[in-house]
mmCIF file of the N, C-alpha and C atoms, coordinates in Angstrom:
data_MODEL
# 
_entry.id   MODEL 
# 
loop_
_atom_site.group_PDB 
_atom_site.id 
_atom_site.type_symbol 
_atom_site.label_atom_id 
_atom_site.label_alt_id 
_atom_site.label_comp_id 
_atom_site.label_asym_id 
_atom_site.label_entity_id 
_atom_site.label_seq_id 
_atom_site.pdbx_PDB_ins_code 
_atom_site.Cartn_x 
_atom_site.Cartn_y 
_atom_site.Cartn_z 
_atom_site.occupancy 
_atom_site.B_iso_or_equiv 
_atom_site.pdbx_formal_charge 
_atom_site.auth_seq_id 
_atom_site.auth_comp_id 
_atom_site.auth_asym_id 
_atom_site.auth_atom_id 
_atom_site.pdbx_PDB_model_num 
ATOM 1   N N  . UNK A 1 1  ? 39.818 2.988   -3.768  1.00 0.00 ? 1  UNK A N  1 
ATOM 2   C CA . UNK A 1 1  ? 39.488 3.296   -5.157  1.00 0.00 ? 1  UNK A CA 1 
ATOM 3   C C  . UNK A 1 1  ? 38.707 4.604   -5.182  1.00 0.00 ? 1  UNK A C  1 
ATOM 4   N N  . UNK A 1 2  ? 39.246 5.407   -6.380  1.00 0.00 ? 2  UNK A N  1 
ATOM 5   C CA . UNK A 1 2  ? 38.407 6.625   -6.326  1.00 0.00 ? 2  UNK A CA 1 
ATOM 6   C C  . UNK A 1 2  ? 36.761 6.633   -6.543  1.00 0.00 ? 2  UNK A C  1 
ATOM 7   N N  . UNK A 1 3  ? 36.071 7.161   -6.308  1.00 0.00 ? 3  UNK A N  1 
ATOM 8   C CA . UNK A 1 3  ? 34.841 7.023   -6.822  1.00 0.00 ? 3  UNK A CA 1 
ATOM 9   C C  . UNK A 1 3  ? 34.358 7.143   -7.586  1.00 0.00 ? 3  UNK A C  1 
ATOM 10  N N  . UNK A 1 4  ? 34.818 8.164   -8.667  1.00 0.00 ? 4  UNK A N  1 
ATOM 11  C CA . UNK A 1 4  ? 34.667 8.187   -10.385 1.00 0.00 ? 4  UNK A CA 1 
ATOM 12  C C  . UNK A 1 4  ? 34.892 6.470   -10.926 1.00 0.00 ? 4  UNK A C  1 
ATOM 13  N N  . UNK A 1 5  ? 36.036 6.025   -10.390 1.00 0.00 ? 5  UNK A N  1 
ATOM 14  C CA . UNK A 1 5  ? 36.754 4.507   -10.994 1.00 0.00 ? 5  UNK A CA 1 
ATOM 15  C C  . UNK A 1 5  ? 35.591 3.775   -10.463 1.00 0.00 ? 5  UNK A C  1 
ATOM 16  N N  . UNK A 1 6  ? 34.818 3.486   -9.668  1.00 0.00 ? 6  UNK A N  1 
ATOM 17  C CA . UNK A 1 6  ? 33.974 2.468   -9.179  1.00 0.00 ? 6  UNK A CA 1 
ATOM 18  C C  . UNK A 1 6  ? 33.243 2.511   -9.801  1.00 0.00 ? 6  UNK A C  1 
ATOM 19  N N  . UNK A 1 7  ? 32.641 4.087   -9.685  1.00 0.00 ? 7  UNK A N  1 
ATOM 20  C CA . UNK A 1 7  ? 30.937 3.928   -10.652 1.00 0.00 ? 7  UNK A CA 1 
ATOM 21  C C  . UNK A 1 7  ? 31.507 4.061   -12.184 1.00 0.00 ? 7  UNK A C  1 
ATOM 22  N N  . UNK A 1 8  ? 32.446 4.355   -12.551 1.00 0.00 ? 8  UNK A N  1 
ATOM 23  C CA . UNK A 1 8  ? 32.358 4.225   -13.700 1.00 0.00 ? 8  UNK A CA 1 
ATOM 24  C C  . UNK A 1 8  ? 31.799 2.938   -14.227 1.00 0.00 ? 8  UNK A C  1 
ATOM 25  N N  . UNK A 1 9  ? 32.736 1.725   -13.590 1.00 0.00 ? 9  UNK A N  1 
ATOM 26  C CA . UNK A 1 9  ? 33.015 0.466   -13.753 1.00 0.00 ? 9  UNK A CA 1 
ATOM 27  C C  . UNK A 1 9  ? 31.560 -0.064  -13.543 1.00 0.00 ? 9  UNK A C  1 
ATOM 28  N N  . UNK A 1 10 ? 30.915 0.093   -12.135 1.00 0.00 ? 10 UNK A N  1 
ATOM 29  C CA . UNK A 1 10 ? 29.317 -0.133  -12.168 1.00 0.00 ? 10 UNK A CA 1 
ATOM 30  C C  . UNK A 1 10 ? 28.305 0.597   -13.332 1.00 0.00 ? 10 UNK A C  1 
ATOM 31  N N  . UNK A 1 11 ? 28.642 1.605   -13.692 1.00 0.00 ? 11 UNK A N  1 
ATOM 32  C CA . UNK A 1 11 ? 27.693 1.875   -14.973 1.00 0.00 ? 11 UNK A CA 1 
ATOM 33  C C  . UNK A 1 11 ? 27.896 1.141   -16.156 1.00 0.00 ? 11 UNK A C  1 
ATOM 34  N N  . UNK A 1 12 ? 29.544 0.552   -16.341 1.00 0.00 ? 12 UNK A N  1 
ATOM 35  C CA . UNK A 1 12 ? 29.281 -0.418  -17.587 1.00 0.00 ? 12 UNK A CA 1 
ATOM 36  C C  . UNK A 1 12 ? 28.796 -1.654  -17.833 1.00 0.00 ? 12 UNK A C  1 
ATOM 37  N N  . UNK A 1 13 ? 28.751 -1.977  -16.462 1.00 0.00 ? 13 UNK A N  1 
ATOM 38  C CA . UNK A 1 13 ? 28.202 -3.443  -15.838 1.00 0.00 ? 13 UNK A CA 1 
ATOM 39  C C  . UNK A 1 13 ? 26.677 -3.530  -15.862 1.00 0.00 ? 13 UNK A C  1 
ATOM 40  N N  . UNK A 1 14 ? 26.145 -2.431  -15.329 1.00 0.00 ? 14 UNK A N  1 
ATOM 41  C CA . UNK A 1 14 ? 24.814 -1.308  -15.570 1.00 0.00 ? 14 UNK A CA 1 
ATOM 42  C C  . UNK A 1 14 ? 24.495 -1.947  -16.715 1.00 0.00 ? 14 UNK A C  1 
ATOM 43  N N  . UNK A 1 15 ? 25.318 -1.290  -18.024 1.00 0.00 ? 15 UNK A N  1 
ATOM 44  C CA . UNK A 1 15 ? 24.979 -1.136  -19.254 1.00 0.00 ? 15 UNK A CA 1 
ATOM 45  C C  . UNK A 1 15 ? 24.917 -2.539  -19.903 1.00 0.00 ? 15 UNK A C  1 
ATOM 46  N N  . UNK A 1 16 ? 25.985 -3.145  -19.401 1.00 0.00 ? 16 UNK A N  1 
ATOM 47  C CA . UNK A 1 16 ? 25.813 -5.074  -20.014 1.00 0.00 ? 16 UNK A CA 1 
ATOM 48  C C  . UNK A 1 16 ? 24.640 -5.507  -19.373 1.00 0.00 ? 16 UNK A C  1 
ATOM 49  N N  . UNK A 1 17 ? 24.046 -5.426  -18.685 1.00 0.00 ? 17 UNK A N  1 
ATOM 50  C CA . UNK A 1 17 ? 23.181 -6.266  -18.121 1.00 0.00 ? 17 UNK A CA 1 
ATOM 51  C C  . UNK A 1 17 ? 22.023 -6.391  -19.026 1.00 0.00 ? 17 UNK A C  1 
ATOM 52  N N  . UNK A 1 18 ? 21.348 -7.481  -19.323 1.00 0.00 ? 18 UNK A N  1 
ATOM 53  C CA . UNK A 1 18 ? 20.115 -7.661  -19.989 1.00 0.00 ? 18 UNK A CA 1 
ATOM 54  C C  . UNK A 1 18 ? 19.260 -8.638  -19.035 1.00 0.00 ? 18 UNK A C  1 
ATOM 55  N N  . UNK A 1 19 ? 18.435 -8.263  -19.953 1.00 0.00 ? 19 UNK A N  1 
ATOM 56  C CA . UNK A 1 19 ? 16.827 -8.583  -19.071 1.00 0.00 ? 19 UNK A CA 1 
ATOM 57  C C  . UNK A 1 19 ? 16.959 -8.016  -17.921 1.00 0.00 ? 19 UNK A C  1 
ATOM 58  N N  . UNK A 1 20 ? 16.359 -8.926  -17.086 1.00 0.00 ? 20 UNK A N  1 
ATOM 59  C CA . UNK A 1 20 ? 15.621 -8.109  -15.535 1.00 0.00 ? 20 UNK A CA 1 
ATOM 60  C C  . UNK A 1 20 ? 16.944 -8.470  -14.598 1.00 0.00 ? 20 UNK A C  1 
ATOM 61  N N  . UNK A 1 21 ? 17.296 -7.947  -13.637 1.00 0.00 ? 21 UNK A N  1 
ATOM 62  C CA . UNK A 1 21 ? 18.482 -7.774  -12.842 1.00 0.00 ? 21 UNK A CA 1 
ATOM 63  C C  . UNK A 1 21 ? 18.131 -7.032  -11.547 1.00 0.00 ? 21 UNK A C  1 
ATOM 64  N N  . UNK A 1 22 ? 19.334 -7.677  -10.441 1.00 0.00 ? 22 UNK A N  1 
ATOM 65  C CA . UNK A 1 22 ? 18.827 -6.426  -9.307  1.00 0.00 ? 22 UNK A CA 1 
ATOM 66  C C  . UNK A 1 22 ? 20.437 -5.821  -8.833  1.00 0.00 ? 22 UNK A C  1 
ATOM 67  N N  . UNK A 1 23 ? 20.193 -5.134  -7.787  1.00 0.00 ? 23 UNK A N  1 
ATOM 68  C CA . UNK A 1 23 ? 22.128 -4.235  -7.919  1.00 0.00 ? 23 UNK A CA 1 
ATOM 69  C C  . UNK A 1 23 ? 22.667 -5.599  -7.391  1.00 0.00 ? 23 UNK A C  1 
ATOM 70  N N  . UNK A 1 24 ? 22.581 -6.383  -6.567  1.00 0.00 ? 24 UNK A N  1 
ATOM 71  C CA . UNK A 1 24 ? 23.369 -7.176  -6.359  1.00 0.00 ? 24 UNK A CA 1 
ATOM 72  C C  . UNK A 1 24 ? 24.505 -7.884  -6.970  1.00 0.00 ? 24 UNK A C  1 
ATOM 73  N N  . UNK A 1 25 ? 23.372 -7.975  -8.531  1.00 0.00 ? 25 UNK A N  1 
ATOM 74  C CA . UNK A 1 25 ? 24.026 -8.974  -9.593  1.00 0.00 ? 25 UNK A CA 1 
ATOM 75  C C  . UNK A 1 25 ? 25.271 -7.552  -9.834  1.00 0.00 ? 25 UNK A C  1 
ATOM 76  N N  . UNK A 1 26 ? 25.084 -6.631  -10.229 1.00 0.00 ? 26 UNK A N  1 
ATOM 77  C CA . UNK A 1 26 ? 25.993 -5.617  -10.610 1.00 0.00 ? 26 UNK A CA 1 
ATOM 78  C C  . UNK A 1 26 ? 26.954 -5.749  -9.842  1.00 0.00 ? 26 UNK A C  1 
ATOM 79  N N  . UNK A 1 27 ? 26.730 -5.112  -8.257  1.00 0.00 ? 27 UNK A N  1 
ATOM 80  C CA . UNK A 1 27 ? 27.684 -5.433  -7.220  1.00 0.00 ? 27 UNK A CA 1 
ATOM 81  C C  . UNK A 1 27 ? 28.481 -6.692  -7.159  1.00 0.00 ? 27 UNK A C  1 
ATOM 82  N N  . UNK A 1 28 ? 28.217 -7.687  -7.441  1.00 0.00 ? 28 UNK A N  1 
ATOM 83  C CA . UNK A 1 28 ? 29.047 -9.074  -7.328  1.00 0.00 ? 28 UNK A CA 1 
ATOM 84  C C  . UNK A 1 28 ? 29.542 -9.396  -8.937  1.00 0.00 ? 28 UNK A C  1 
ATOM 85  N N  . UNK A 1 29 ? 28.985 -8.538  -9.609  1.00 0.00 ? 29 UNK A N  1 
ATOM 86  C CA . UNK A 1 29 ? 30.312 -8.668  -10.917 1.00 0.00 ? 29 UNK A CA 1 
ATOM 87  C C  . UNK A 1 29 ? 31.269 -7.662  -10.446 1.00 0.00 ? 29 UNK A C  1 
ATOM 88  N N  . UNK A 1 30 ? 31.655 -6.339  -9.837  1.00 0.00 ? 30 UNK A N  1 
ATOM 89  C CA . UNK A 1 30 ? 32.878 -5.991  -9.316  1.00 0.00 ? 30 UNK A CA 1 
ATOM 90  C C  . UNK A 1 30 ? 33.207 -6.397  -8.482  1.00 0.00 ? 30 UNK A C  1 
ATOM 91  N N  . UNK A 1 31 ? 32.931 -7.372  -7.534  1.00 0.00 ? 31 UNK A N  1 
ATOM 92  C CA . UNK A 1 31 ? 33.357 -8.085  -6.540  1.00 0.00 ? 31 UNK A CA 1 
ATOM 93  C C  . UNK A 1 31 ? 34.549 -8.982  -7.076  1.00 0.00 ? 31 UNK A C  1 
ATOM 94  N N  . UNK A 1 32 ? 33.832 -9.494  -8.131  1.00 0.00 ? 32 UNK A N  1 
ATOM 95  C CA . UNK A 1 32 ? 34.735 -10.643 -9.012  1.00 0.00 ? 32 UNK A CA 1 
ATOM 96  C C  . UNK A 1 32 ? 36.129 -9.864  -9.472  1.00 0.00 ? 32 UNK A C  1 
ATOM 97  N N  . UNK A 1 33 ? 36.018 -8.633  -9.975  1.00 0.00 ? 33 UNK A N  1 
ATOM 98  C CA . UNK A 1 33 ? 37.362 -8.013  -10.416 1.00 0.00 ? 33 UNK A CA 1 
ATOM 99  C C  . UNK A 1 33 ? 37.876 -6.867  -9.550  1.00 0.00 ? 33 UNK A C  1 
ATOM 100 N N  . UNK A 1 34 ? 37.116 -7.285  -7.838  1.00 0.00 ? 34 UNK A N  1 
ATOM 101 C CA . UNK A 1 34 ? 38.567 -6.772  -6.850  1.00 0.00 ? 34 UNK A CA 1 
ATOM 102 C C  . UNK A 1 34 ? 37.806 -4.944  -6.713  1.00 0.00 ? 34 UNK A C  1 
ATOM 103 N N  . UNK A 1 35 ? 36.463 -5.143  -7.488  1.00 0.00 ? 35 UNK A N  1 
ATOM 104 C CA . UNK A 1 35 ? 35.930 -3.414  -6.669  1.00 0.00 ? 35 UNK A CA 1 
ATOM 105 C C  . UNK A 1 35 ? 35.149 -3.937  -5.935  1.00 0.00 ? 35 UNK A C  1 
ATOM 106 N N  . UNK A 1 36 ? 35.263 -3.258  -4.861  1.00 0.00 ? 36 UNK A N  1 
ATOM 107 C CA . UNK A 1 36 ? 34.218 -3.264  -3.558  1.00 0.00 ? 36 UNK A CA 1 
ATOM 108 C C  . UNK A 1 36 ? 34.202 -1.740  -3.123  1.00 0.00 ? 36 UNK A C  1 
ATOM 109 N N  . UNK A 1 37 ? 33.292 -1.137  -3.125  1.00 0.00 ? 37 UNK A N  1 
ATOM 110 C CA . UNK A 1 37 ? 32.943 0.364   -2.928  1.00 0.00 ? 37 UNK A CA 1 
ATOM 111 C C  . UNK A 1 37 ? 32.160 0.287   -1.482  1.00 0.00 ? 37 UNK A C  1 
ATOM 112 N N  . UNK A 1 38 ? 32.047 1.088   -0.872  1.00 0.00 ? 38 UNK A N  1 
ATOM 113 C CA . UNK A 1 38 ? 31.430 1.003   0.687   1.00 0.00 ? 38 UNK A CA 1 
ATOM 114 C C  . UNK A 1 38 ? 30.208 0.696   0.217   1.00 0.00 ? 38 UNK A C  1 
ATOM 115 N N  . UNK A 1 39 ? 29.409 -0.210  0.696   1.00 0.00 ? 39 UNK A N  1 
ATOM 116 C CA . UNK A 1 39 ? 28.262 -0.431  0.851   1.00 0.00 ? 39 UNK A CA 1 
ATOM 117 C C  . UNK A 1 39 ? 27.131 -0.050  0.905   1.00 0.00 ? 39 UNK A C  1 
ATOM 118 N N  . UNK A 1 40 ? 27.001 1.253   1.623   1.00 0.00 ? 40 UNK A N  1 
ATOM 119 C CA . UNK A 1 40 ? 26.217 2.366   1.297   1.00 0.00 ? 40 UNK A CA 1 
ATOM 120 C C  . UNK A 1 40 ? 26.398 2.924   0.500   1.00 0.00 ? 40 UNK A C  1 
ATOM 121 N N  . UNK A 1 41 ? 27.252 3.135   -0.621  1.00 0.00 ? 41 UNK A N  1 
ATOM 122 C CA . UNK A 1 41 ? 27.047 3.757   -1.872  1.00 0.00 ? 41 UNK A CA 1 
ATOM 123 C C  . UNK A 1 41 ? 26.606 3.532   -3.147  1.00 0.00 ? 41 UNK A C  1 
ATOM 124 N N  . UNK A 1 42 ? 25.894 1.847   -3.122  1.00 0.00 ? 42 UNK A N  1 
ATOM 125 C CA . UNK A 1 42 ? 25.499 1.596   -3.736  1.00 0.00 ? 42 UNK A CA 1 
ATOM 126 C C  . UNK A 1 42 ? 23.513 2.375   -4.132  1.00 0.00 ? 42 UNK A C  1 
ATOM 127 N N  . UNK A 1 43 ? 23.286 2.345   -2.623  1.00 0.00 ? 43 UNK A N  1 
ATOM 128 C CA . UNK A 1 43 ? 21.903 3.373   -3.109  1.00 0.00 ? 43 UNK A CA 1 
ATOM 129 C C  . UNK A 1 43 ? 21.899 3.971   -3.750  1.00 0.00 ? 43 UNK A C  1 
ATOM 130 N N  . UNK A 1 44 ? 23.066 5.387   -3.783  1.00 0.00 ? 44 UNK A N  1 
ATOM 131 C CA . UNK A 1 44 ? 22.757 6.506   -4.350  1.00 0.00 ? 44 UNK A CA 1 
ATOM 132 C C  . UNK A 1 44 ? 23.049 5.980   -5.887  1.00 0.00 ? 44 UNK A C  1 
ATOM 133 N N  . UNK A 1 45 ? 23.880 5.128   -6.103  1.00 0.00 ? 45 UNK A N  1 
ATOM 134 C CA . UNK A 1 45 ? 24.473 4.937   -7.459  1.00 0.00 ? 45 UNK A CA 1 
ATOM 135 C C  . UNK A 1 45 ? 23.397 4.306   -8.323  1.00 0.00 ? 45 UNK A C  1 
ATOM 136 N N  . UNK A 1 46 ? 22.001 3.696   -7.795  1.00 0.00 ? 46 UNK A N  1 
ATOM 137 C CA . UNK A 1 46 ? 21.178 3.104   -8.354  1.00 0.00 ? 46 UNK A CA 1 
ATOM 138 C C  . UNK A 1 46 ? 20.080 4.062   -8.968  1.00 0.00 ? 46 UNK A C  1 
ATOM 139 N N  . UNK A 1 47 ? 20.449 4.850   -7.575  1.00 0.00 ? 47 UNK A N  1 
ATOM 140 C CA . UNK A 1 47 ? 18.639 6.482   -7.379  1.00 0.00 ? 47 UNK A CA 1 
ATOM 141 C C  . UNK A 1 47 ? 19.360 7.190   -8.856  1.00 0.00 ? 47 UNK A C  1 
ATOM 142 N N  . UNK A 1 48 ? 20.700 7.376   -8.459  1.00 0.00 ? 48 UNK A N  1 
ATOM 143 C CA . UNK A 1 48 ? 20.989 7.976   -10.502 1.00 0.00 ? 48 UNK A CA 1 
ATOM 144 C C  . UNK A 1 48 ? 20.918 7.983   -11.338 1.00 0.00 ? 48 UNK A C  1 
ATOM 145 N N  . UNK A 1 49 ? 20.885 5.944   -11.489 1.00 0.00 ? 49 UNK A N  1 
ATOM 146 C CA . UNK A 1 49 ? 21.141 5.588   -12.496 1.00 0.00 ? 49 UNK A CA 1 
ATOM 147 C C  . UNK A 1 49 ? 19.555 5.457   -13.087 1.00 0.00 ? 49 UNK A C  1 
ATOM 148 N N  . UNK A 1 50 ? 18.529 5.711   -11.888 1.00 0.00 ? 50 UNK A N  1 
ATOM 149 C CA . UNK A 1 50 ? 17.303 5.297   -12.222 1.00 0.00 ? 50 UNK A CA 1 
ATOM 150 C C  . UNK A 1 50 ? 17.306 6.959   -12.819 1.00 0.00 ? 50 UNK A C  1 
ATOM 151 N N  . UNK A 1 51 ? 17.136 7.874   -12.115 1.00 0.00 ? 51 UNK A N  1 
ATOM 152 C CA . UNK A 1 51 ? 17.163 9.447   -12.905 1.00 0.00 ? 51 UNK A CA 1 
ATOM 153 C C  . UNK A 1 51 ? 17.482 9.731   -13.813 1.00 0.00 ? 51 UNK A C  1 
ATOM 154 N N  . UNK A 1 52 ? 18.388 9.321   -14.330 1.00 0.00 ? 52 UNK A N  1 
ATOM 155 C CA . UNK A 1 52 ? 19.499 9.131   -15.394 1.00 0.00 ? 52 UNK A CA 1 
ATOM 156 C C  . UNK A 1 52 ? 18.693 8.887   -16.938 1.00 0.00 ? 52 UNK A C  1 
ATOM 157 N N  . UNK A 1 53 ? 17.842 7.631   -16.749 1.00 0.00 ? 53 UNK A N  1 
ATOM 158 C CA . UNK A 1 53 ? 17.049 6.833   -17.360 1.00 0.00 ? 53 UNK A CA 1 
ATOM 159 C C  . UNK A 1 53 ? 17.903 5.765   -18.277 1.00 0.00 ? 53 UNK A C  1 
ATOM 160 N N  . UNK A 1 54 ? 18.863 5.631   -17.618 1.00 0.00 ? 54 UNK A N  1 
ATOM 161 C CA . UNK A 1 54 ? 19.722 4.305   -17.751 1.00 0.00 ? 54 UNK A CA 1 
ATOM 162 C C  . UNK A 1 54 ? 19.502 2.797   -17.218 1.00 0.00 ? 54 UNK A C  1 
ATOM 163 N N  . UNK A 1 55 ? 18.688 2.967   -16.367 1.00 0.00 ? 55 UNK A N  1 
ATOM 164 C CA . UNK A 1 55 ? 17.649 1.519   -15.868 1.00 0.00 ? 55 UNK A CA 1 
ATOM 165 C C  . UNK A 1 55 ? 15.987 2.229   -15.395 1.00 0.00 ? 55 UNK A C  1 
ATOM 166 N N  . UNK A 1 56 ? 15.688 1.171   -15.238 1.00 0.00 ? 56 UNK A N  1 
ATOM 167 C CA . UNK A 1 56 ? 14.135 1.495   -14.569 1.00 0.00 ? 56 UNK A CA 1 
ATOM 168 C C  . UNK A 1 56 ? 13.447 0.339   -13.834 1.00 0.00 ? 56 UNK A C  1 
ATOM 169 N N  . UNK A 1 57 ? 12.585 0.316   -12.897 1.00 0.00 ? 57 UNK A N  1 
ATOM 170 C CA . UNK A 1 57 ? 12.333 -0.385  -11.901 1.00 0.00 ? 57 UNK A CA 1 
ATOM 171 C C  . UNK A 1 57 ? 11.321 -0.944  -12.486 1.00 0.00 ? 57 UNK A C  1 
ATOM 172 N N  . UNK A 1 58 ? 11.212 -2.574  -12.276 1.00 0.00 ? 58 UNK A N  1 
ATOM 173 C CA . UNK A 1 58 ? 9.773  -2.839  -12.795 1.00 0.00 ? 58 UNK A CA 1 
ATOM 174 C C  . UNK A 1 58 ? 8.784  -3.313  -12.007 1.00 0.00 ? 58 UNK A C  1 
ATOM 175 N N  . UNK A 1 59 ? 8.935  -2.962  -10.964 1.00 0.00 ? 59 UNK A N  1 
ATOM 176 C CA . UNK A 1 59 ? 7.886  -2.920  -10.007 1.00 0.00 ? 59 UNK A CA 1 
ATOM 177 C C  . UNK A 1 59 ? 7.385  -4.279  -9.147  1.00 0.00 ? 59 UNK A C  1 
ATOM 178 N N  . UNK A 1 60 ? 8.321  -5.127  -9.377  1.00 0.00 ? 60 UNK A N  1 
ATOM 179 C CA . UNK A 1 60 ? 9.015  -6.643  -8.621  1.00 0.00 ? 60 UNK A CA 1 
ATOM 180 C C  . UNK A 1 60 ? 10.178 -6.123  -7.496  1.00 0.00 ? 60 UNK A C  1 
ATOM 181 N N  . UNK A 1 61 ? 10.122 -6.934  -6.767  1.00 0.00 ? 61 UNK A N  1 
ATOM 182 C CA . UNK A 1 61 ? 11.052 -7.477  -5.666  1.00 0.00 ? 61 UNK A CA 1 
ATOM 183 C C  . UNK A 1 61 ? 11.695 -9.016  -5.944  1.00 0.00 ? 61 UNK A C  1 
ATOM 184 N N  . UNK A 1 62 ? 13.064 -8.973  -5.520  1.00 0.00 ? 62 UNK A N  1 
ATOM 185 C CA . UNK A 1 62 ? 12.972 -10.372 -5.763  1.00 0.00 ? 62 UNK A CA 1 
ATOM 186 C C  . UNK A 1 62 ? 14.035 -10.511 -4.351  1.00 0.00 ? 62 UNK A C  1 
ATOM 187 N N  . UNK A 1 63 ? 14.348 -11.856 -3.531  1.00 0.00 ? 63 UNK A N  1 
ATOM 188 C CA . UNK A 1 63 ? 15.240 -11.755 -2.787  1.00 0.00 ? 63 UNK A CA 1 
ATOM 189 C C  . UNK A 1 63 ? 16.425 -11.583 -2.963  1.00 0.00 ? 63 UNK A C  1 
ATOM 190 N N  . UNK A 1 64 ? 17.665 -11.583 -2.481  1.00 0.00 ? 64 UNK A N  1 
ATOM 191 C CA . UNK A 1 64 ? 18.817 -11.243 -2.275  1.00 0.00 ? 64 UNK A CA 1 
ATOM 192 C C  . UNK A 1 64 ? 19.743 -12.869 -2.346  1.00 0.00 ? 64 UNK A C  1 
ATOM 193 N N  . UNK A 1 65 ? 20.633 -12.824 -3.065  1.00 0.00 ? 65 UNK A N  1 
ATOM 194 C CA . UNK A 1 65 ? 21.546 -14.177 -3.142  1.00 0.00 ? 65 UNK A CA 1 
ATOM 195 C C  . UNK A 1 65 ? 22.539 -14.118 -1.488  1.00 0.00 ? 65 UNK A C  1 
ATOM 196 N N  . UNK A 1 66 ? 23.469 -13.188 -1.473  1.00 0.00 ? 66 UNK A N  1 
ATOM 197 C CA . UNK A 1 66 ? 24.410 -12.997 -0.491  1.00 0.00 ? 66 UNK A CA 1 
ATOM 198 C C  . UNK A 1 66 ? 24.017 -13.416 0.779   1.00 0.00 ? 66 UNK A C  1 
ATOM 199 N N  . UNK A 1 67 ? 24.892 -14.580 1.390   1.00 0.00 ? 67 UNK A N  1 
ATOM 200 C CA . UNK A 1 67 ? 24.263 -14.718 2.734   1.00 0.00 ? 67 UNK A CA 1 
ATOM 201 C C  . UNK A 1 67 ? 23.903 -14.056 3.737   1.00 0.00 ? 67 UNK A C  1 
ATOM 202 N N  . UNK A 1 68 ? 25.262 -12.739 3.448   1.00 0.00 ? 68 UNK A N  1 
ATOM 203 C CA . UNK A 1 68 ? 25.294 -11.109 4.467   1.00 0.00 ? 68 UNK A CA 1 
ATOM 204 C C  . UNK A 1 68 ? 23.786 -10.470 4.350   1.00 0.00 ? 68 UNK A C  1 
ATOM 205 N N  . UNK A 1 69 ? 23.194 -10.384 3.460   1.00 0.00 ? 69 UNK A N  1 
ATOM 206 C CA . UNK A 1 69 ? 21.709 -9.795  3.011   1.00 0.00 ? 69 UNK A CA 1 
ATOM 207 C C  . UNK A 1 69 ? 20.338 -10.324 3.781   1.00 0.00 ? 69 UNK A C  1 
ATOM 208 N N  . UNK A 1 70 ? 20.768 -11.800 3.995   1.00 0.00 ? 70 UNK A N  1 
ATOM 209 C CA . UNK A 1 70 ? 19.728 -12.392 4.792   1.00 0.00 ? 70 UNK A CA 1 
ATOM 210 C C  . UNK A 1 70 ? 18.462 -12.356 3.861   1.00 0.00 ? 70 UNK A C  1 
ATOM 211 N N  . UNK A 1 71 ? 18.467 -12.980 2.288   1.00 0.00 ? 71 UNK A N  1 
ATOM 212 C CA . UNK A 1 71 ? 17.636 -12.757 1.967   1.00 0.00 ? 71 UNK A CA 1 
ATOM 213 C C  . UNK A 1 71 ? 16.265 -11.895 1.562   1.00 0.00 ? 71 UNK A C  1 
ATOM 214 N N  . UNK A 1 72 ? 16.796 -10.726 2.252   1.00 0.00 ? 72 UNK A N  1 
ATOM 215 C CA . UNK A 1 72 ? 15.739 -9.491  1.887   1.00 0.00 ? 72 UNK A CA 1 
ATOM 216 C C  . UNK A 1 72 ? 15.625 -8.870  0.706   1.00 0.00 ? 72 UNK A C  1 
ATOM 217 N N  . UNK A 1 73 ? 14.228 -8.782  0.499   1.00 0.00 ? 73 UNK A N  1 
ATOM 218 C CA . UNK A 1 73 ? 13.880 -8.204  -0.940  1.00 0.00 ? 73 UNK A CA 1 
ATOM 219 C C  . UNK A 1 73 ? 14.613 -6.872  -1.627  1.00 0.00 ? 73 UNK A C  1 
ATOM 220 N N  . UNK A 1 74 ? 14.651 -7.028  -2.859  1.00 0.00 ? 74 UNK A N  1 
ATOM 221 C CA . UNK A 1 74 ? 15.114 -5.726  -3.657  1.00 0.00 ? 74 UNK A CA 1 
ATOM 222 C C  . UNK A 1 74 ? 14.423 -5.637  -4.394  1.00 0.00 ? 74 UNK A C  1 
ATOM 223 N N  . UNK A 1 75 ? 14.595 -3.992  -5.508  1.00 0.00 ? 75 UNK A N  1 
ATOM 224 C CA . UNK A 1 75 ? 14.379 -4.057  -6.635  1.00 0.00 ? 75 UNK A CA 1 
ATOM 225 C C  . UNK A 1 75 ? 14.705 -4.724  -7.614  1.00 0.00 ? 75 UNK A C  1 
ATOM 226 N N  . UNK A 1 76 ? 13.776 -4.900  -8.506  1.00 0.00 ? 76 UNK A N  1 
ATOM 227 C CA . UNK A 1 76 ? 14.085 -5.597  -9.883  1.00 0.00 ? 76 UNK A CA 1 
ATOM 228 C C  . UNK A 1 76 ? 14.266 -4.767  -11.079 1.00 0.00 ? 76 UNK A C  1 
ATOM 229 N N  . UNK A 1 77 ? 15.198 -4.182  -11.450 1.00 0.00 ? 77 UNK A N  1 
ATOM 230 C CA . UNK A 1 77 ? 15.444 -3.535  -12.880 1.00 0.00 ? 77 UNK A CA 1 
ATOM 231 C C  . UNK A 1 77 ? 15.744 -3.805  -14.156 1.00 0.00 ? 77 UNK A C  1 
ATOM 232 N N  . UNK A 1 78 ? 15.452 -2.999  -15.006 1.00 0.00 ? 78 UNK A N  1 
ATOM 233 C CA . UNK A 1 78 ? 15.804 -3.330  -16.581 1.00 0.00 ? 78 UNK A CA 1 
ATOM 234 C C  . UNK A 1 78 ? 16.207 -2.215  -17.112 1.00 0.00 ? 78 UNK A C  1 
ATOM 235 N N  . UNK A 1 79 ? 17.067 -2.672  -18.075 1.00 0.00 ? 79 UNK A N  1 
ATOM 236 C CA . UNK A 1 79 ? 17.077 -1.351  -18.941 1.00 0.00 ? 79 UNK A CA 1 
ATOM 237 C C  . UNK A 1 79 ? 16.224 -0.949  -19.491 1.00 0.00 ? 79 UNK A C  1 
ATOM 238 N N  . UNK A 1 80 ? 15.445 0.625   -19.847 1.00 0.00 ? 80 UNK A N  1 
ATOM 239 C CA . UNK A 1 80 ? 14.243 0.606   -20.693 1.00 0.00 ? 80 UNK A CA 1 
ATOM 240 C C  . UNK A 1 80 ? 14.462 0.257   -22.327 1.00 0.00 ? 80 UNK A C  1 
ATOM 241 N N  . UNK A 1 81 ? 13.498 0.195   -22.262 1.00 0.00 ? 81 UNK A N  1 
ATOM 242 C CA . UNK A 1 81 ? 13.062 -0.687  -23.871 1.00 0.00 ? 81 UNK A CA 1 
ATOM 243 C C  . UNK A 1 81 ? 13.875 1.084   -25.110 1.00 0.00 ? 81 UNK A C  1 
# 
């Protein structure tokens, strides 16, 4: 998949999300409809979206669902108010 097509698709997923969220939840709603983008590209797509001012960090961690993750902490984001 091209990379315009992925993040597009992750920024609208981005954009549905309410309340507090972490990329995971984002990442495993395109999981569900067959995008999977390399794994490491999810960082940069977050550091943007935080620049962007399309989400923002609220200064929580929460753990990780995916068994692959082993439970390690993430950010917790929201859209700003």
């Amino acid at each position: 998949m091209a990379s315009a097509d992925w993040t597009a698709a992750a920024m609208i997923e981005t954009l549905a999300m309410t309340g507090e969220f972490i990329a995971e939840d984002v990442r495993m709603a395109l999981a569900t409809r067959g995008i999977v983008p390399h794994p490491n590209a999810w960082g940069a797509f977050f550091n943007h979206a935080q620049l962007a001012g399309v989400i923002e960090a609220t200064g929580e961690w929460k753990a990780m669902r995916s068994p692959r993750s082993h439970r390690r902490k993430t950010q917790v984001y929201r859209r700003p108010a």
